[in-house]
PDB file of N, CA, C and O in Angstrom:
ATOM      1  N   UNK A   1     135.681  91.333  70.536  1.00  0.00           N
ATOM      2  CA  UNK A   1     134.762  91.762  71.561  1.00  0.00           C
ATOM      3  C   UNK A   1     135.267  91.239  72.913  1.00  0.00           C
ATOM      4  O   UNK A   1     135.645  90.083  73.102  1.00  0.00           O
ATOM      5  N   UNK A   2     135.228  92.319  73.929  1.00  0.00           N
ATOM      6  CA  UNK A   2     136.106  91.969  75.284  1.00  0.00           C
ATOM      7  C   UNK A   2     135.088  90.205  76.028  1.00  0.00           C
ATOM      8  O   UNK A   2     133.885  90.210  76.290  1.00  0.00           O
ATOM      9  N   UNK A   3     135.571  89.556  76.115  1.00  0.00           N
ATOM     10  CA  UNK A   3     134.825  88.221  76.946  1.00  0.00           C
ATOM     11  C   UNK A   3     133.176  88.639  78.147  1.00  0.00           C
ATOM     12  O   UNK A   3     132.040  88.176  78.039  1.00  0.00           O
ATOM     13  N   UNK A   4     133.529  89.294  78.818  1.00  0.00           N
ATOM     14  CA  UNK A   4     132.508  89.778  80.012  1.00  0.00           C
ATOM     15  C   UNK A   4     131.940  91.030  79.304  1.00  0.00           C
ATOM     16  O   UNK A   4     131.517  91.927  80.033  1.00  0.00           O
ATOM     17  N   UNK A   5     131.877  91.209  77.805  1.00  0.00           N
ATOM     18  CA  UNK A   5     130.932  92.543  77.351  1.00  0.00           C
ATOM     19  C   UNK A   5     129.711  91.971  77.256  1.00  0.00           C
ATOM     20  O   UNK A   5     129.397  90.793  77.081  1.00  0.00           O
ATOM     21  N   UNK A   6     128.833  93.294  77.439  1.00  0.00           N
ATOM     22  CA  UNK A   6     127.506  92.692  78.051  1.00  0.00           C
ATOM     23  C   UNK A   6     126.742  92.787  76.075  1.00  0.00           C
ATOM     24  O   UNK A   6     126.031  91.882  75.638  1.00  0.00           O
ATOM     25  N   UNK A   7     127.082  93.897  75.326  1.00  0.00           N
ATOM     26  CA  UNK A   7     126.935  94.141  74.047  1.00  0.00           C
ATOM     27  C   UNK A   7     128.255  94.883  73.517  1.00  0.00           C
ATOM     28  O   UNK A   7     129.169  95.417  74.145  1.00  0.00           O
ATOM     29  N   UNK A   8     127.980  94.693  71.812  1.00  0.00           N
ATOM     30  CA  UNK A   8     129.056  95.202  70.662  1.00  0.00           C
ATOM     31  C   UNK A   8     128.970  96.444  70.990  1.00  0.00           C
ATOM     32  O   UNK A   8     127.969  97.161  70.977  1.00  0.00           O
ATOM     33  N   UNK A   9     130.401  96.780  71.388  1.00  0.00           N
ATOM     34  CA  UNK A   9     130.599  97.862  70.945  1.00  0.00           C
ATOM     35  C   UNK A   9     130.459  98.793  69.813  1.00  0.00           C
ATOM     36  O   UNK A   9     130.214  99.959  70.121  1.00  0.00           O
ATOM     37  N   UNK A  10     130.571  98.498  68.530  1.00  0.00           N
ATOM     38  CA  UNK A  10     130.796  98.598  67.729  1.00  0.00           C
ATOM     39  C   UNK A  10     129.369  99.040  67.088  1.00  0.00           C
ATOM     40  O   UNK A  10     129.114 100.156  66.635  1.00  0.00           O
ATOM     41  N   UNK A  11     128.382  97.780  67.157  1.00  0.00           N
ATOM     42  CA  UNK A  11     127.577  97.680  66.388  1.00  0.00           C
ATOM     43  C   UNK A  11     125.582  97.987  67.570  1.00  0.00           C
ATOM     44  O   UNK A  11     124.509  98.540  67.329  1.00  0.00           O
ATOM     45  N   UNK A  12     126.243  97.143  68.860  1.00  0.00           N
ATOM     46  CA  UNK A  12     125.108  97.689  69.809  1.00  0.00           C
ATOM     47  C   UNK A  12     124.430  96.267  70.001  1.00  0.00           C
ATOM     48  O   UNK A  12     123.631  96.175  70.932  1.00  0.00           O
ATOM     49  N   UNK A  13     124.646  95.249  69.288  1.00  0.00           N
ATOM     50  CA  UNK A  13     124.374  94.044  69.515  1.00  0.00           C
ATOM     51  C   UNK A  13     124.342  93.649  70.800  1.00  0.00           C
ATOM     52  O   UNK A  13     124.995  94.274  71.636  1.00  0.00           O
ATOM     53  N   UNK A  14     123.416  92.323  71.221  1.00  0.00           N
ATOM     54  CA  UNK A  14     123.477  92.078  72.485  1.00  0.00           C
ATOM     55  C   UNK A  14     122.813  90.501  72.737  1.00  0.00           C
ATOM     56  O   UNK A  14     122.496  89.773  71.797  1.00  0.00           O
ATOM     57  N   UNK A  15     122.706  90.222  73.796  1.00  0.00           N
ATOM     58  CA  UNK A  15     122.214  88.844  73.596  1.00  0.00           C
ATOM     59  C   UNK A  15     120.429  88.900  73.450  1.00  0.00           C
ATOM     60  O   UNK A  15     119.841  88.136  72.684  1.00  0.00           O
ATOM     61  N   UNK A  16     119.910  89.633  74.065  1.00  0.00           N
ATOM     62  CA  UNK A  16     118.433  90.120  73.788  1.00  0.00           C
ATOM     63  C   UNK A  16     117.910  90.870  72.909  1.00  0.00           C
ATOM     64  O   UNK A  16     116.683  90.903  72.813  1.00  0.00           O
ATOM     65  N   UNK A  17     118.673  91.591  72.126  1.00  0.00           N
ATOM     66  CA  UNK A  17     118.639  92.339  70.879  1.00  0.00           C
ATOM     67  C   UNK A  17     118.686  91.774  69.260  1.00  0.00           C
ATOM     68  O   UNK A  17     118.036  91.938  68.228  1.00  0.00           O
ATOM     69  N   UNK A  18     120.047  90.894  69.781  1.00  0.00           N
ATOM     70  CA  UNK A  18     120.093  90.161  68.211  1.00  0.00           C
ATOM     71  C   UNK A  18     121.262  91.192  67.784  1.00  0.00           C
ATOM     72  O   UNK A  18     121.893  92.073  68.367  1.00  0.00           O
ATOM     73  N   UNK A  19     121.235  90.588  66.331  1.00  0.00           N
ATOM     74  CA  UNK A  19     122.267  92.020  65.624  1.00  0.00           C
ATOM     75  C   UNK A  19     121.866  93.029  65.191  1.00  0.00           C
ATOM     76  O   UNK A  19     120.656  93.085  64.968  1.00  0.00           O
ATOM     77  N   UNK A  20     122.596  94.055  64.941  1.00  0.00           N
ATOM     78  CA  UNK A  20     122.033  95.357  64.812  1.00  0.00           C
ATOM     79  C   UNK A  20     122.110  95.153  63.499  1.00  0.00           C
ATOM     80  O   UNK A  20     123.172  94.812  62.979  1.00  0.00           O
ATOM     81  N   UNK A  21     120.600  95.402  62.561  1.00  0.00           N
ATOM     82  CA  UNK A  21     120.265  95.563  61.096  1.00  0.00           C
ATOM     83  C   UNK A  21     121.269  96.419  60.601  1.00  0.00           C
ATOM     84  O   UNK A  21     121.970  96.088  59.645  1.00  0.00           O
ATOM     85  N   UNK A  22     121.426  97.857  61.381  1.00  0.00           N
ATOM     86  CA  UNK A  22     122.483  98.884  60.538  1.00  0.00           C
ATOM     87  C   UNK A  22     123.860  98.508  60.008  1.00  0.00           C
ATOM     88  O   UNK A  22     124.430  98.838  58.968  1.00  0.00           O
ATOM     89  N   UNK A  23     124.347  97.491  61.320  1.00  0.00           N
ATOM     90  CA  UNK A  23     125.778  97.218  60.509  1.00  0.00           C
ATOM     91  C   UNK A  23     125.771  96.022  59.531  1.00  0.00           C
ATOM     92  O   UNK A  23     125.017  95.077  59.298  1.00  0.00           O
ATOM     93  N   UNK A  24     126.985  96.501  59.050  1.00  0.00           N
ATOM     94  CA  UNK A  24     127.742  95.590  58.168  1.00  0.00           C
ATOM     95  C   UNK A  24     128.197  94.020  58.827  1.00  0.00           C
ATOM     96  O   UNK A  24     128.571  93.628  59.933  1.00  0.00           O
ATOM     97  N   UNK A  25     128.022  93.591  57.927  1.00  0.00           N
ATOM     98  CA  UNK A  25     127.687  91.911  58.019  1.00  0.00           C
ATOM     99  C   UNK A  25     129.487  91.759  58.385  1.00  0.00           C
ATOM    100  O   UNK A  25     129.881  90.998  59.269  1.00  0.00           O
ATOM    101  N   UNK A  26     130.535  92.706  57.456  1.00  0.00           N
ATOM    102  CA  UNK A  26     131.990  92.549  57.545  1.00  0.00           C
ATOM    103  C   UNK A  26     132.507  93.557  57.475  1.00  0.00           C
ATOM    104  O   UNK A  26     133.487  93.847  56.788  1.00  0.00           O
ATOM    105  N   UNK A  27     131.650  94.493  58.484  1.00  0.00           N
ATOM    106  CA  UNK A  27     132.580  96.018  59.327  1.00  0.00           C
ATOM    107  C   UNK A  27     133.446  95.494  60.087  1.00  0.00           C
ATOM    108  O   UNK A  27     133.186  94.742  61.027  1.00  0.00           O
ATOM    109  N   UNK A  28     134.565  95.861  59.729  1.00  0.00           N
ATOM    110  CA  UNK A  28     135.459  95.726  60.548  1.00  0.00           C
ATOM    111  C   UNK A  28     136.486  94.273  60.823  1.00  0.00           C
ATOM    112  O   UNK A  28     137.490  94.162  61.526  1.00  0.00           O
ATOM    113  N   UNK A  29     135.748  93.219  59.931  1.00  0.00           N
ATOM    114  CA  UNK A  29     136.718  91.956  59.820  1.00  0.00           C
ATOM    115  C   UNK A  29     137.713  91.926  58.900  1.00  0.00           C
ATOM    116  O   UNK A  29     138.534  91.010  58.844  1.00  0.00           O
ATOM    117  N   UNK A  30     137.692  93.096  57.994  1.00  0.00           N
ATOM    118  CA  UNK A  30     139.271  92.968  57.299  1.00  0.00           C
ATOM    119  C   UNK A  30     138.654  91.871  56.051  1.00  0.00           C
ATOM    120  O   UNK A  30     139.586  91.371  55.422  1.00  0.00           O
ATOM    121  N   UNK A  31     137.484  91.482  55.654  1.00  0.00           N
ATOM    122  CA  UNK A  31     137.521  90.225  54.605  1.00  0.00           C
ATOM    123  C   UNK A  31     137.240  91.097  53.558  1.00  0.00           C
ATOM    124  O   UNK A  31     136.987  92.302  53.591  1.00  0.00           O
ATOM    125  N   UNK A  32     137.348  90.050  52.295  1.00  0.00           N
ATOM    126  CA  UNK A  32     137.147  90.796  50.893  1.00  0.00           C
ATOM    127  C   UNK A  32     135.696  90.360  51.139  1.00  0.00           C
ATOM    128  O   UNK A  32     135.291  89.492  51.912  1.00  0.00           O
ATOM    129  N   UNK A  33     134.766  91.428  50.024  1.00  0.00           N
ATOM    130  CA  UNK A  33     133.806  91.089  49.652  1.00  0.00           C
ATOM    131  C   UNK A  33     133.541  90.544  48.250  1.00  0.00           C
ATOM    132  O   UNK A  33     134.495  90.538  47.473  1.00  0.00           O
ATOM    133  N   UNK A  34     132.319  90.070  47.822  1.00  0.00           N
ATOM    134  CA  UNK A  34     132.070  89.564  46.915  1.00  0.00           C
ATOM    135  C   UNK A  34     133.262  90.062  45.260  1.00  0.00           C
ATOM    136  O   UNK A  34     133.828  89.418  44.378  1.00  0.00           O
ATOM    137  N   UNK A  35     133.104  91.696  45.665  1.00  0.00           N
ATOM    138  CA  UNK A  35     133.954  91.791  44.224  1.00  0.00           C
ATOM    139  C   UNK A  35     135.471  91.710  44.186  1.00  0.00           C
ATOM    140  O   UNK A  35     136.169  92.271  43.342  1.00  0.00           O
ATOM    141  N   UNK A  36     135.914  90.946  45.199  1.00  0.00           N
ATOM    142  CA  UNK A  36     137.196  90.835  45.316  1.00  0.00           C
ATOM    143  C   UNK A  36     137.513  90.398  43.946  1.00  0.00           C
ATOM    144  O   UNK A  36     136.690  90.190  43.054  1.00  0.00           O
ATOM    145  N   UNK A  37     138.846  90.274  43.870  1.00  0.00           N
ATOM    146  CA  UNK A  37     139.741  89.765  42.282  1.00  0.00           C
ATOM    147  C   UNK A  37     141.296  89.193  42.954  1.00  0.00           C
ATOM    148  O   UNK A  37     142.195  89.855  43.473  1.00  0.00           O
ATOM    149  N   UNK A  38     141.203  87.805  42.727  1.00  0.00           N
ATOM    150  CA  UNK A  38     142.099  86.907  43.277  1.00  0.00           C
ATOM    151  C   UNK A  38     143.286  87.205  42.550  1.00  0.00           C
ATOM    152  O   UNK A  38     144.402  87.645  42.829  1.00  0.00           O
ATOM    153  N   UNK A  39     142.723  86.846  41.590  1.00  0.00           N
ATOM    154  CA  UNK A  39     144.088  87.155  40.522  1.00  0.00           C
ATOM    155  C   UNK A  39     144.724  88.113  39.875  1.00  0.00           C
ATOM    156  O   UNK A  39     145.713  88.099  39.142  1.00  0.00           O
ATOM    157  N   UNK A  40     143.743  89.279  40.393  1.00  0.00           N
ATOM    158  CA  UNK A  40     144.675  90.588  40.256  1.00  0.00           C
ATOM    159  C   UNK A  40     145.466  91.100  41.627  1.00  0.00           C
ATOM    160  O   UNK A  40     146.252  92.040  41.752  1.00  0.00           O
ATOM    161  N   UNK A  41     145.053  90.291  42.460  1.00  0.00           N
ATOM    162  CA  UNK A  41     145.942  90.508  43.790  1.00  0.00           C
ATOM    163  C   UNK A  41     147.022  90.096  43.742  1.00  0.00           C
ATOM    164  O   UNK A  41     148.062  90.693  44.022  1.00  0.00           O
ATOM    165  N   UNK A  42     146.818  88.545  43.218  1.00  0.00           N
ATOM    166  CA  UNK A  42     148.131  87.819  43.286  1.00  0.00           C
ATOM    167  C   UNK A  42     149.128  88.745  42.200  1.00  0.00           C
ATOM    168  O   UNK A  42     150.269  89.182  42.349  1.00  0.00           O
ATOM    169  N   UNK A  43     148.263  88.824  41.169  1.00  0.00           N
ATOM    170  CA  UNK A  43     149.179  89.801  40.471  1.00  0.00           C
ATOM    171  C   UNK A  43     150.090  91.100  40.496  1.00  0.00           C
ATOM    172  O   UNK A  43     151.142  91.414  39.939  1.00  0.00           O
ATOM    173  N   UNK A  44     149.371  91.614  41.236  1.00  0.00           N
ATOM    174  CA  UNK A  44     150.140  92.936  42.296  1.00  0.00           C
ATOM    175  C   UNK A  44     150.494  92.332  43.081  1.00  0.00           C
ATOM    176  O   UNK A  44     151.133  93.155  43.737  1.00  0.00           O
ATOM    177  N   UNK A  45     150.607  91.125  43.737  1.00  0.00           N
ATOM    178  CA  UNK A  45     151.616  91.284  44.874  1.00  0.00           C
ATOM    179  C   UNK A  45     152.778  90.541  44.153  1.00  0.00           C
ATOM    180  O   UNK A  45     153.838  91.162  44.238  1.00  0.00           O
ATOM    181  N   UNK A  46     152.844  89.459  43.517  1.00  0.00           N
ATOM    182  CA  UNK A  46     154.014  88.938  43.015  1.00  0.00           C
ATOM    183  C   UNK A  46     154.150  89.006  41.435  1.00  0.00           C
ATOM    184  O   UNK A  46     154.850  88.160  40.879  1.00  0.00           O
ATOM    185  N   UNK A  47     153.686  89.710  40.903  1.00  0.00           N
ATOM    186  CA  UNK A  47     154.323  90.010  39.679  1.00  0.00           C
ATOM    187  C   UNK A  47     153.383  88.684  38.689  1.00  0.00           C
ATOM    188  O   UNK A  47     153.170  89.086  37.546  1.00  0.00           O
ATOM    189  N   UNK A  48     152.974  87.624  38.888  1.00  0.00           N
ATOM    190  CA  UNK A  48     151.986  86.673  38.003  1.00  0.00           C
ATOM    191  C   UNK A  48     150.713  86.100  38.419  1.00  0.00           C
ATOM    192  O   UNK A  48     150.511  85.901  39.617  1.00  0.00           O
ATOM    193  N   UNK A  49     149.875  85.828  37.581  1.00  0.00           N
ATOM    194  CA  UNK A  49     148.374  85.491  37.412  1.00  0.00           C
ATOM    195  C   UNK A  49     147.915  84.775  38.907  1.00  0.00           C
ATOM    196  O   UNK A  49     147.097  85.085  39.774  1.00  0.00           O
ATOM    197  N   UNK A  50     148.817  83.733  38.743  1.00  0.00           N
ATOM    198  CA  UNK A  50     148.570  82.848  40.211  1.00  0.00           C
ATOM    199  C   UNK A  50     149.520  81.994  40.360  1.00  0.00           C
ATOM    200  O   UNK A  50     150.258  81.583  39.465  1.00  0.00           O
ATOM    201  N   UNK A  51     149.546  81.594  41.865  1.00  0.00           N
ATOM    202  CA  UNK A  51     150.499  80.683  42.368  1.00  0.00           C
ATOM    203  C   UNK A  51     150.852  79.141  41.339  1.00  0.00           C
ATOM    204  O   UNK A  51     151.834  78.404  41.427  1.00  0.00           O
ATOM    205  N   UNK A  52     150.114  79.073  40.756  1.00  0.00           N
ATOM    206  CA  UNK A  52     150.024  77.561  39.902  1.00  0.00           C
ATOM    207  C   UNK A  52     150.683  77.953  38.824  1.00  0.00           C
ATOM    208  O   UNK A  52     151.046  76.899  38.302  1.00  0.00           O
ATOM    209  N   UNK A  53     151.194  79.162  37.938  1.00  0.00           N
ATOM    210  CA  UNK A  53     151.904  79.591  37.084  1.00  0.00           C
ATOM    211  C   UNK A  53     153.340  79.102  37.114  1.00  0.00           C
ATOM    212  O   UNK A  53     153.989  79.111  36.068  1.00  0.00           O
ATOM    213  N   UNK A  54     153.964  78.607  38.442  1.00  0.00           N
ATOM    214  CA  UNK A  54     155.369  78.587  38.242  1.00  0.00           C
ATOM    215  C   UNK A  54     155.552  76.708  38.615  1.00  0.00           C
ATOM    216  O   UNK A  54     156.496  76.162  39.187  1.00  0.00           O
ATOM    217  N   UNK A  55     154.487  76.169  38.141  1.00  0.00           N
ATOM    218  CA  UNK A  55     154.268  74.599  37.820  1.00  0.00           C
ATOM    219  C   UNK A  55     155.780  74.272  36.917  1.00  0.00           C
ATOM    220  O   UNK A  55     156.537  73.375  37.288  1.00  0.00           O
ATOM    221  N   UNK A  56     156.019  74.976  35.927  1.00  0.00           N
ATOM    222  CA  UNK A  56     157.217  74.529  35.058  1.00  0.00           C
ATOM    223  C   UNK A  56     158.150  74.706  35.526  1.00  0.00           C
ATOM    224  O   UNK A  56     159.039  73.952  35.129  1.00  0.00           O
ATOM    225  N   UNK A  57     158.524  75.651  36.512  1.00  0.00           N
ATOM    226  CA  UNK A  57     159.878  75.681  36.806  1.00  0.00           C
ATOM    227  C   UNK A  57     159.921  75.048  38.169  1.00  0.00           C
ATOM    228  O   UNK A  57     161.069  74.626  38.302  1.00  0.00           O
ATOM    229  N   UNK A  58     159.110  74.744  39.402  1.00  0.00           N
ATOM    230  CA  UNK A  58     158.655  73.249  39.950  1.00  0.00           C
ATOM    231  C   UNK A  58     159.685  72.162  39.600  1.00  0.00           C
ATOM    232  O   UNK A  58     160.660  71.688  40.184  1.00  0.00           O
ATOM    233  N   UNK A  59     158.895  71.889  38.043  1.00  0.00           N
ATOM    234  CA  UNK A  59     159.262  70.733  37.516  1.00  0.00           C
ATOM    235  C   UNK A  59     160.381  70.995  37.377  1.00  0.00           C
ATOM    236  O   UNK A  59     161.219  70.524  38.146  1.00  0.00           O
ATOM    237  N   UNK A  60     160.761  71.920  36.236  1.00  0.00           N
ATOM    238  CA  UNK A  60     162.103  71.297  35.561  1.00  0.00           C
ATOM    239  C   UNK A  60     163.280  71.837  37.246  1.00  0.00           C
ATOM    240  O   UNK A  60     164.406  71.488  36.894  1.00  0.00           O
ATOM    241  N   UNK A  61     163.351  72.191  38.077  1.00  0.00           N
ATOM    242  CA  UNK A  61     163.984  72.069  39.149  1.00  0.00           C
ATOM    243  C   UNK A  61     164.193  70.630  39.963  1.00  0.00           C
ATOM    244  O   UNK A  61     165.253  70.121  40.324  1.00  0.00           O
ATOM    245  N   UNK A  62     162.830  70.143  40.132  1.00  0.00           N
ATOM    246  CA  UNK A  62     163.191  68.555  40.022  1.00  0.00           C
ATOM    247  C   UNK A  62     163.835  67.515  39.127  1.00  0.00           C
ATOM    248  O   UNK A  62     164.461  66.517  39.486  1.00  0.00           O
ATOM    249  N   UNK A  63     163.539  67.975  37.760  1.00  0.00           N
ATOM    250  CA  UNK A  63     164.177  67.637  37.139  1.00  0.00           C
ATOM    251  C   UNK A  63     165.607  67.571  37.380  1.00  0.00           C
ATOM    252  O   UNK A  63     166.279  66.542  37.467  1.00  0.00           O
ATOM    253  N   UNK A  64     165.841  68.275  37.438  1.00  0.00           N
ATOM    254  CA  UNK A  64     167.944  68.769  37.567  1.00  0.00           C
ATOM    255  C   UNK A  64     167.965  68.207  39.036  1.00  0.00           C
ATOM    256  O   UNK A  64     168.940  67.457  39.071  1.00  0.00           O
ATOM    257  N   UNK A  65     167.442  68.215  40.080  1.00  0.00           N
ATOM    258  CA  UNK A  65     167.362  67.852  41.159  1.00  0.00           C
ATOM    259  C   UNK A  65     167.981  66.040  41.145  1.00  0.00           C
ATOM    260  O   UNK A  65     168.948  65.524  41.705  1.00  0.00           O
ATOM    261  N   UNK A  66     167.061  65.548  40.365  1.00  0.00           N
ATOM    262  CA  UNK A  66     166.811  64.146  39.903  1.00  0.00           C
ATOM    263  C   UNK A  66     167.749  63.721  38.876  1.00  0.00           C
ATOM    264  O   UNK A  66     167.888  62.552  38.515  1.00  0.00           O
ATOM    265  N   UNK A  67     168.519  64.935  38.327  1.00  0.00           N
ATOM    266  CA  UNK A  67     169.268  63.913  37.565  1.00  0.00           C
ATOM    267  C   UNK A  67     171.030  64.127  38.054  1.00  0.00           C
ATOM    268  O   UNK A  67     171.842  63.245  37.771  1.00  0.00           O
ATOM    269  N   UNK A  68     171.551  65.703  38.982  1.00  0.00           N
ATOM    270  CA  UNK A  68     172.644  65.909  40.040  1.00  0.00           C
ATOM    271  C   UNK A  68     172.269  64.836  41.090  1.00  0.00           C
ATOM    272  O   UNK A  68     173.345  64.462  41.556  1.00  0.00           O
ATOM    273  N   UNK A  69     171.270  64.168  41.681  1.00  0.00           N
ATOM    274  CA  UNK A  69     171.391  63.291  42.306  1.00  0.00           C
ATOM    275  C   UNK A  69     171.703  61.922  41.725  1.00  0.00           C
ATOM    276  O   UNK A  69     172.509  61.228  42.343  1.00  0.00           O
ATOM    277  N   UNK A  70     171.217  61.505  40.727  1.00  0.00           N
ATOM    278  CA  UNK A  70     171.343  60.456  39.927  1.00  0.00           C
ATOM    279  C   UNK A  70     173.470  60.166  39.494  1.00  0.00           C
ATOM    280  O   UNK A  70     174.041  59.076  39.534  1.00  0.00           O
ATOM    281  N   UNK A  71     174.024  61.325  39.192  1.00  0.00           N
ATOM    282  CA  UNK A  71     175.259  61.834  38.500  1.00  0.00           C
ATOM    283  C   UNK A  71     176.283  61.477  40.065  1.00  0.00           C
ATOM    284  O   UNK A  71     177.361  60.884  40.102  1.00  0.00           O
ATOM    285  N   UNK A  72     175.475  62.086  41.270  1.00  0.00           N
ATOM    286  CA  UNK A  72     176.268  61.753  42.477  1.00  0.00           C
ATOM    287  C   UNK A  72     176.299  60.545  43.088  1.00  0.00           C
ATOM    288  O   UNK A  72     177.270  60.120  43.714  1.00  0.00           O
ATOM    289  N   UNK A  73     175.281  59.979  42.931  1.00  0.00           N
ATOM    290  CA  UNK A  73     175.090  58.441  43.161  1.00  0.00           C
ATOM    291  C   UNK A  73     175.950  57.366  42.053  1.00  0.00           C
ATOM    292  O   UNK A  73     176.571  56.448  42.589  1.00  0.00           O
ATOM    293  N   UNK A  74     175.984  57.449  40.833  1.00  0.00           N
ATOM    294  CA  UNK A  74     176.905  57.091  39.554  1.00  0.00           C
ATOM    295  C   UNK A  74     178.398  57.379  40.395  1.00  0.00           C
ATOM    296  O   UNK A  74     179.011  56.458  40.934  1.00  0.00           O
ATOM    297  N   UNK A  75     178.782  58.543  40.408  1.00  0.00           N
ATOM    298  CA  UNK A  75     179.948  59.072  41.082  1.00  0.00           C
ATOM    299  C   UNK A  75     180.915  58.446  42.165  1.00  0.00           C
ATOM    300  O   UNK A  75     182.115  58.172  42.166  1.00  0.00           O
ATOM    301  N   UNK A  76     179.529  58.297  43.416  1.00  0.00           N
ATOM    302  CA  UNK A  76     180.000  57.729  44.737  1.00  0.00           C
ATOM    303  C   UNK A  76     180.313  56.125  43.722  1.00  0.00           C
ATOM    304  O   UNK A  76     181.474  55.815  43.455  1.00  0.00           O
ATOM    305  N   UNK A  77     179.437  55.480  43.377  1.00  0.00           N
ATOM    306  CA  UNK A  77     179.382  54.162  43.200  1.00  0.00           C
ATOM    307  C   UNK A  77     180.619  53.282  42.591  1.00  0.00           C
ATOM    308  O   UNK A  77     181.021  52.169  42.932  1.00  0.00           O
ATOM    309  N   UNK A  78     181.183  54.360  41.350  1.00  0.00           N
ATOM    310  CA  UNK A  78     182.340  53.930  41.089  1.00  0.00           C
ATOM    311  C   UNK A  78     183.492  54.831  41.122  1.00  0.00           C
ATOM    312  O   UNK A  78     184.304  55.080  40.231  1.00  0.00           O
ATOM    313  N   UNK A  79     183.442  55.095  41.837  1.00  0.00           N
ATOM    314  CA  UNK A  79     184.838  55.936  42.429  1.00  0.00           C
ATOM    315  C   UNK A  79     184.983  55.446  44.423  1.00  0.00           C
ATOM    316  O   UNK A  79     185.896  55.908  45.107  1.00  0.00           O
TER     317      UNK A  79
END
């Protein structure tokens, strides 16, 4: 809504009016509503259930992380 508008465009709102009963509570903000589905989003957008699914490979990446660092440190130390 432009700063110096006197009321919503949109909806007809105003400061002496209040909000307009007719509109939508989230016309026009782009949000999900109640029946959204998190995890079928995530699922269409990246191919699994949810972000917390790829916990194992996380790990075992640290893993190998932790033990090529461990192997380079051994390495430097006696050589």
């Amino acid at each position: 809504m432009p700063t110096e508008a006197l009321a919503c465009p949109e909806c007809g709102a105003d400061d002496a009016t209040g909000w307009n009963e007719r509109a939508s509570v989230y016309d026009g903000t782009d949000l999900p509503d109640e029946d959204f589905d998190y995890a079928e989003f995530i699922q269409g957008e990246f191919g699994h259930p949810s972000p917390h699914a790829s916990r194992k490979t996380v790990l075992r990446l640290g893993i190998a992380a932790l033990v090529a660092g461990s192997i380079a440190f051994l390495l430097a130390w006696f050589l």
